[in-house]
C-alpha positions as CSV (number, residue, x, y, z in Angstrom):
1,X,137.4,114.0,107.9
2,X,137.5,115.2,104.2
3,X,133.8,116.1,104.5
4,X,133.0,119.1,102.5
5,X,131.1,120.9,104.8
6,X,129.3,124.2,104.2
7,X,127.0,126.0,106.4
8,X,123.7,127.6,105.1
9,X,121.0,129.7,107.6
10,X,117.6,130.1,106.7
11,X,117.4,128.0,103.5
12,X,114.7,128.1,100.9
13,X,112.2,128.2,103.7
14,X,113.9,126.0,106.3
15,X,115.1,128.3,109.4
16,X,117.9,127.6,111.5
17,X,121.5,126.3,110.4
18,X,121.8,123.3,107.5
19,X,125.0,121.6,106.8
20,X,126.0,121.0,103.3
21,X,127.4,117.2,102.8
22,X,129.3,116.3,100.0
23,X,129.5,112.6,98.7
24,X,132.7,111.7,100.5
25,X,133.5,112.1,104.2
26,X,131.7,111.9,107.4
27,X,129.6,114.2,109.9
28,X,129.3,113.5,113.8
29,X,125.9,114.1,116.0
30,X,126.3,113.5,119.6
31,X,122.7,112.5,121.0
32,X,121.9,112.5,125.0
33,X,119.4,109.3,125.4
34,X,117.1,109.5,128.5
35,X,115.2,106.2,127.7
36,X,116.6,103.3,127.0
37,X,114.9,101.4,123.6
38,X,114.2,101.4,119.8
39,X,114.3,104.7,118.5
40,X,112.8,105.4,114.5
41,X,115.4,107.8,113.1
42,X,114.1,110.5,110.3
43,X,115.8,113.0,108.5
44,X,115.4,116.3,107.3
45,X,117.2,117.0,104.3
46,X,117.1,119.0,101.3
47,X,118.3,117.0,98.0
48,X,120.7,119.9,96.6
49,X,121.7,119.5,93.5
50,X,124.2,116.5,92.3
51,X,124.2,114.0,89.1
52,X,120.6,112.9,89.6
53,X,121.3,109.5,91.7
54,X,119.2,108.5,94.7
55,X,121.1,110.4,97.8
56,X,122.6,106.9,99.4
57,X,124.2,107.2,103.1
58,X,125.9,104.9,106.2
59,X,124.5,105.3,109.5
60,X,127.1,104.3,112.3
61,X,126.2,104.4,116.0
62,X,129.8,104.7,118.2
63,X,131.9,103.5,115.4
64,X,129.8,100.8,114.3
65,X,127.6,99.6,112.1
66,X,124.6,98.6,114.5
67,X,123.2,96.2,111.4
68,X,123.9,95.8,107.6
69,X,120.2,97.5,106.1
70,X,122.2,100.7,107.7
71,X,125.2,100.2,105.3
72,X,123.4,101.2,102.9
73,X,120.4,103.6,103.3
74,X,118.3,106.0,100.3
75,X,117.1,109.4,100.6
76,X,115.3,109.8,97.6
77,X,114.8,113.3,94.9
78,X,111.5,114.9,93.8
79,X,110.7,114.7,89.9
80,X,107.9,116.3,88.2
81,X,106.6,116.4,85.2
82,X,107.9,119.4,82.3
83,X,104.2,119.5,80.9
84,X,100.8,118.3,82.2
85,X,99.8,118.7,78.5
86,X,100.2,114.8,77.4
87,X,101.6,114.9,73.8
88,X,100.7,111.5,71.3
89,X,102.5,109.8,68.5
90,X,101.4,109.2,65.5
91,X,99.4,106.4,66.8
92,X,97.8,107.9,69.1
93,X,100.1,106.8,71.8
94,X,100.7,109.1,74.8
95,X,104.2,110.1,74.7
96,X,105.5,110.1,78.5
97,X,106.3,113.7,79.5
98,X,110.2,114.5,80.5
99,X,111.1,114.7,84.4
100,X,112.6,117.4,86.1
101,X,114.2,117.5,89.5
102,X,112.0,119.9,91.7
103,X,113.8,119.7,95.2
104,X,111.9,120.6,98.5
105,X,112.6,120.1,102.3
106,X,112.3,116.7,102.7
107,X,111.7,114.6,106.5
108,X,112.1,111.0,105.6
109,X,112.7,108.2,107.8
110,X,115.2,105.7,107.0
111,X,114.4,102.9,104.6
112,X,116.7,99.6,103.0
113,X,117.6,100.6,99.9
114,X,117.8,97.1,99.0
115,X,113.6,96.7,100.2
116,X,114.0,93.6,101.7
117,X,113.0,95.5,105.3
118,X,109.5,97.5,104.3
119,X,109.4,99.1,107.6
120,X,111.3,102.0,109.0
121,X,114.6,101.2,109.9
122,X,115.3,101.9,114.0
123,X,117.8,102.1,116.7
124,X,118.7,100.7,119.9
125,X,120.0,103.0,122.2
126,X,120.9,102.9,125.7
127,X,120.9,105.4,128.4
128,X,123.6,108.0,127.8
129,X,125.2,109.9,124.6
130,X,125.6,108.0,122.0
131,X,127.4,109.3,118.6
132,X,125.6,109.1,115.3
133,X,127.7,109.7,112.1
134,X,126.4,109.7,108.5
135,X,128.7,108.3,105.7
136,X,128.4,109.8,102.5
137,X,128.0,106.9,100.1
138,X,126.6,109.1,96.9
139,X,125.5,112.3,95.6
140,X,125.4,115.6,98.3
141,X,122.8,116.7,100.4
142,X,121.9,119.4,102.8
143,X,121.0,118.0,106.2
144,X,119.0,120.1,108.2
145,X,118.1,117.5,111.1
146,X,118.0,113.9,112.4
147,X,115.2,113.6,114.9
148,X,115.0,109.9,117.1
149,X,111.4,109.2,118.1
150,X,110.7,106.2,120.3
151,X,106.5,107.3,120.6
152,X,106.3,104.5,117.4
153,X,104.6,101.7,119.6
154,X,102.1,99.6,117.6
155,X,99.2,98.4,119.3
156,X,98.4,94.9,118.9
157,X,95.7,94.5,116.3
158,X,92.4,93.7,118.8
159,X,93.0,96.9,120.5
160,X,93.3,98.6,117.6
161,X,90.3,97.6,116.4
162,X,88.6,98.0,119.2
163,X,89.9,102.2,119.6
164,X,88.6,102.7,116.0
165,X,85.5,100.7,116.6
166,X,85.2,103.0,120.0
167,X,84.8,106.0,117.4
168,X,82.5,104.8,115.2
169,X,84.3,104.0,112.5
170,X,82.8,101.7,109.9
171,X,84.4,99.2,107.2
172,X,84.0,101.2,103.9
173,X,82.7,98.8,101.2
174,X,82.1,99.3,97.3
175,X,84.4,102.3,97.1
176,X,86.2,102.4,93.8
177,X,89.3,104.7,93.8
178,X,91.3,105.5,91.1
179,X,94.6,106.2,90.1
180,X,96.2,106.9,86.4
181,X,99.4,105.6,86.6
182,X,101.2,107.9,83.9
183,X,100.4,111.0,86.3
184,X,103.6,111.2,88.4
């Protein structure tokens, strides 16, 4: 499949085998599905080291592209900032610090990379085994898991209400939270 595909075991924390996917080629997953339905898919990956891009990916069900927001799908990198010690110009300015890439185990669930669709992207799956295979689009990555979970069923919003109302919890009201922007 011209996948470059390298086994690690135990890394950086994460026990248990992780594949090693280049940015060209394929890898297959068979999955047995017991219930029929929608299924949320997440990953667990570890953004290993490439040229810095978002981690992009296909995700095919049996040879085919179940919709178009799977075409195209972002795993995304952790930056930090080099300093927490803001520097200023001249002008007193703050001079935004450099980022560096500080990679962690990551379990994400799928997004559109083009943000048209905010929610989760999902599956329909029949009864049966079904074959999942991720595309490499851009940049490697080292996939530890892909875990389908169909427990994601949203309660309409009067019963909701009513279960946190059932636990005493109260509308907050004139609390003021804030965020500096600049701190990444």
């Amino acid at each position: 499949d011209g996948m470059q595909v390298k086994e690690y075991t135990n890394y950086k924390g994460m026990s248990g085998t992780s594949i090693y996917t280049g940015e060209k080629g394929y890898i297959d997953y068979n999955v047995n599905i017991e219930q029929e339905g929608f299924y949320d898919i997440s990953i667990v990956y570890y953004p290993i080291e490439g040229t810095g891009g978002s981690i992009q990916r296909a995700i095919f069900v049996d040879d085919t592209l179940p919709y178009k927001e799977l075409g195209v799908v972002e795993f995304q990198r952790i930056y930090v900032n080099t300093t927490n010690k803001w520097q200023r110009d001249n002008r007193g300015n703050d001079i935004i610090p450099e980022q560096k890439e500080n990679p962690a185990w990551i379990t994400s669930y799928c997004y559109d990379s083009e943000g048209y669709i905010t929610e989760n992207l999902s599956l329909y799956l029949t009864k049966g085994v079904h074959k999942i295979t991720l595309y490499s689009i851009r940049e490697p990555m080292l996939l530890h898991k892909i875990i389908l979970d169909n427990s994601s069923k949203v309660s309409p919003y009067s019963e909701a209400i009513k279960n946190l109302d059932g636990k005493g919890i109260k509308d907050t009201s004139n609390q003021e939270i804030r965020i500096e922007a600049e701190d990444a």
